[in-house]
C-alpha positions, 0 to 999 in steps of 0.5 A: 452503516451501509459500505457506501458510507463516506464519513467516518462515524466517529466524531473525533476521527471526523475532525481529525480525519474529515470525510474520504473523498468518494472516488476511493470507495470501492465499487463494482468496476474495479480491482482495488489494491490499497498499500498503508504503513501502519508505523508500529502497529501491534493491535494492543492500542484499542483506539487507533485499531477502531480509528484504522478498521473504521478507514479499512472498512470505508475502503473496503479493498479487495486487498490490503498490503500494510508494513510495520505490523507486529504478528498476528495483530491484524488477526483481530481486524480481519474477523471484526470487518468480516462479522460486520459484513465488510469482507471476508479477510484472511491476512499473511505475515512475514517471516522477518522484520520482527515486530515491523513485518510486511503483512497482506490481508485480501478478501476471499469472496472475491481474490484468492490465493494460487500458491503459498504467500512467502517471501521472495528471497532468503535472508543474507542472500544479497548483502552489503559489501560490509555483510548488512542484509539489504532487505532488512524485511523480505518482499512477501509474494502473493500469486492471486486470483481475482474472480469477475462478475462478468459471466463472460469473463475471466477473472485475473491472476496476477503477482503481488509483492509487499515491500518495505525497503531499508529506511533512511537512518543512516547511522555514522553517516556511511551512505550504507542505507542508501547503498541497500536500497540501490541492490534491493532495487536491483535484486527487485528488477533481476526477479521481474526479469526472470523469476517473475517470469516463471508465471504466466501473470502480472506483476506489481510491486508496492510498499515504503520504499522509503524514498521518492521515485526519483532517487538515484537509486531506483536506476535500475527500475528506471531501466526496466521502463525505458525498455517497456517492461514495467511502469514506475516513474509514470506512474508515481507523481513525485510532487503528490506526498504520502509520508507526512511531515512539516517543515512549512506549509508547502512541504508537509509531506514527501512521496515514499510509498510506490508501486510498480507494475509490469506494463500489460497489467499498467494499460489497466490501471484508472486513473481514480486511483493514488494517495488518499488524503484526508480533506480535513488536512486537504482543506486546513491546508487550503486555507488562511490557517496558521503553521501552528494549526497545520503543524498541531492536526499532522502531529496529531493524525502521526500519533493518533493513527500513522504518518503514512497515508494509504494509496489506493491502486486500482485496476479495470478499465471500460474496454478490456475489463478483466477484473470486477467486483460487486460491492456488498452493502450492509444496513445497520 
C-alpha cells in the first residue's frame, strides 16, 4: 500500500471508520504533529493495535504525542510501521502515570531529538492545598530538530510538551479536579515564561486537557495571549468535538485535546490542520439516520479503537517555509 493511500485496507475498519479525509495525509510541505489518547492502550489487543497502526501509517506524522499508553506497548508498532516503509519511529514514555503514561513516537529520517526526553516537572512539586499532585502525569518535553529538504534551508528546532491534565472525576464533589488542572494550567504558563526561555526555540504544548478551551481555568493561558506570547483560544475552535459521546445528535462530542503554541512558531501554523473525523461518522451524522444508529457506530468506534479522535498540527507555510518534508512512498 503506497503512503498515499486513504482508505484503511481493512473491511470492518472501513465501515467502521470510512476513509481519512486527504488533506490530512502527510505531504512534502509540512511538519506534521498529530496528538491522539489511545484510552487504555497496552498493546496486548492484537485488533485494535492492527485497526491503530493502519490509521498511524495512513497518517504517517512526522511526530506523534499519544496519552494513556501503558510502557513500552508502542515498542511493537514503532518497529512494525518502520519495516513496512512508513517511518523510522523511536518512541519515549513517561515516568509517571503508571499504566496511563504520556508517550512520544517521532520518525528519525526527518525529526531528532537535541536533548534528553523527560518531564517537565518532579512529582508533588505543585500540589493541592489538600497535598493531591496537580499533574497526576507529568508534561513530558522533547527539544526536536526538524530537517529541511530545502538546500537552502535550515530545518526547525522547537520545543514539545506532551500532556494529559487531571480528568474531570470529581469524586466527593469537592471541586478539587477542577481545582488541579486551573494550577497546572498556571505552572504551564510560569514554564513558558521562563524556563521555556532557556532555549532559543518554539514551543507548543498539546495533549487532553480534559476540558474545553474555554474553561475558567485556562485564564491564565488566556493571559499569556492577550500579551502575545502564545496562541490558544484562536487556535482551538470550541464548537469542533475531538472527545466522542452521545447525548443527541448535535452534541456527539466536546473539545478536550488542545494545544498551544508560543505565537512565532503559530504564524506558521496551515490551516489544513485540526481534528481528523472519521467520514463514515461524518457522513451518519449528515443524514436522516436515527439516534440508535449514531449512538450503535460511537459506542463502537469507543470500543473497538478510543473515544478520542487524533488532530493533526501542522507546520509550514509558502512564504517562510522552515520545515519540509519528503514523503516516502512504498508499492506493496
Amino acid at each position: 500500500m503506497g503512503t498515499n493511500t486513504t482508505e484503511i485496507p481493512n473491511d470492518n475498519i472501513s465501515v467502521l471508520l470510512g476513509a481519512i479525509d486527504p488533506k490530512f495525509n502527510d505531504t512534502d510541505d509540512f511538519l506534521d504533529i498529530v496528538q491522539w489518547n489511545l484510552r487504555w492502550f497496552d498493546g496486548n489487543e492484537p485488533e485494535k493495535v492492527a485497526k491503530i497502526e493502519q490509521v498511524l501509517s495512513i497518517l504517517n506524522s512526522d511526530i506523534f504525542v499519544f496519552q494513556e499508553i501503558a510502557h513500552g506497548s508502542l515498542d511493537g508498532m514503532a518497529k512494525s510501521l518502520k519495516a513496512a516503509g512508513k517511518g523510522n519511529y523511536q518512541v519515549a514514555y513517561g515516568d509517571t502515570g503508571g499504566q496511563q503514561r504520556v508517550a512520544v513516537m517521532w520518525d528519525m529520517d526527518w525529526v531528532r531529538t537535541k536533548d534528553d526526553t523527560r518531564e517537565l516537572f518532579a512529582k508533588k512539586e505543585v500540589t493541592t492545598p489538600s497535598g493531591k499532585d496537580v499533574f497526576p502525569r507529568q508534561p513530558l518535553w522533547s527539544y526536536f530538530y526538524c530537517k529541511s529538504t530545502i538546500s537552502s534551508k535550515r530545518g526547525i528546532d522547537f520545543q514539545l510538551v506532551g500532556l494529559h491534565l487531571k480528568s474531570q472525576m470529581d469524586r466527593g464533589n469537592t471541586g478539587e479536579d477542577d481545582l488541579q488542572r486551573t494550577l497546572s494550567c498556571a505552572k504551564l504558563a510560569d514554564w513558558l515564561v521562563k524556563d521555556g526561555n532557556n532555549y532559543d526555540a518554539d514551543c507548543i504544548l498539546l495533549g487532553d486537557w480534559n476540558e474545553p478551551p474555554t474553561a475558567k481555568a485556562w485564564g491564565t493561558m488566556r493571559d499569556l495571549e492577550k500579551n502575545g506570547i502564545v496562541e490558544f483560544e484562536s487556535i482551538n475552535d470550541p464548537s469542533d468535538y475531538s472527545h466522542l459521546y452521545y447525548r443527541n445528535k448535535n452534541n456527539v462530542g466536546s473539545l478536550l485535546d488542545l494545544k498551544i503554541v508560543t505565537s512565532d512558531f503559530a504564524s506558521q501554523m496551515n490551516k489544513t490542520g485540526g481534528v481528523i473525523k472519521w467520514i463514515a461518522l461524518e457522513n451518519l451524522l449528515a443524514s436522516s439516520a436515527s439516534a440508535g444508529e449514531i449512538k450503535t457506530l460511537i459506542n463502537s468506534i469507543k470500543n473497538d479503537i478510543t473515544d478520542h479522535l487524533p488532530v493533526l498540527t501542522r507546520f509550514g507555510v509558502d512564504s517562510k517555509p522552515k520545515a519540509r518534508k519528503a514523503k516516502r512512498r512504498v508499492n506493496n
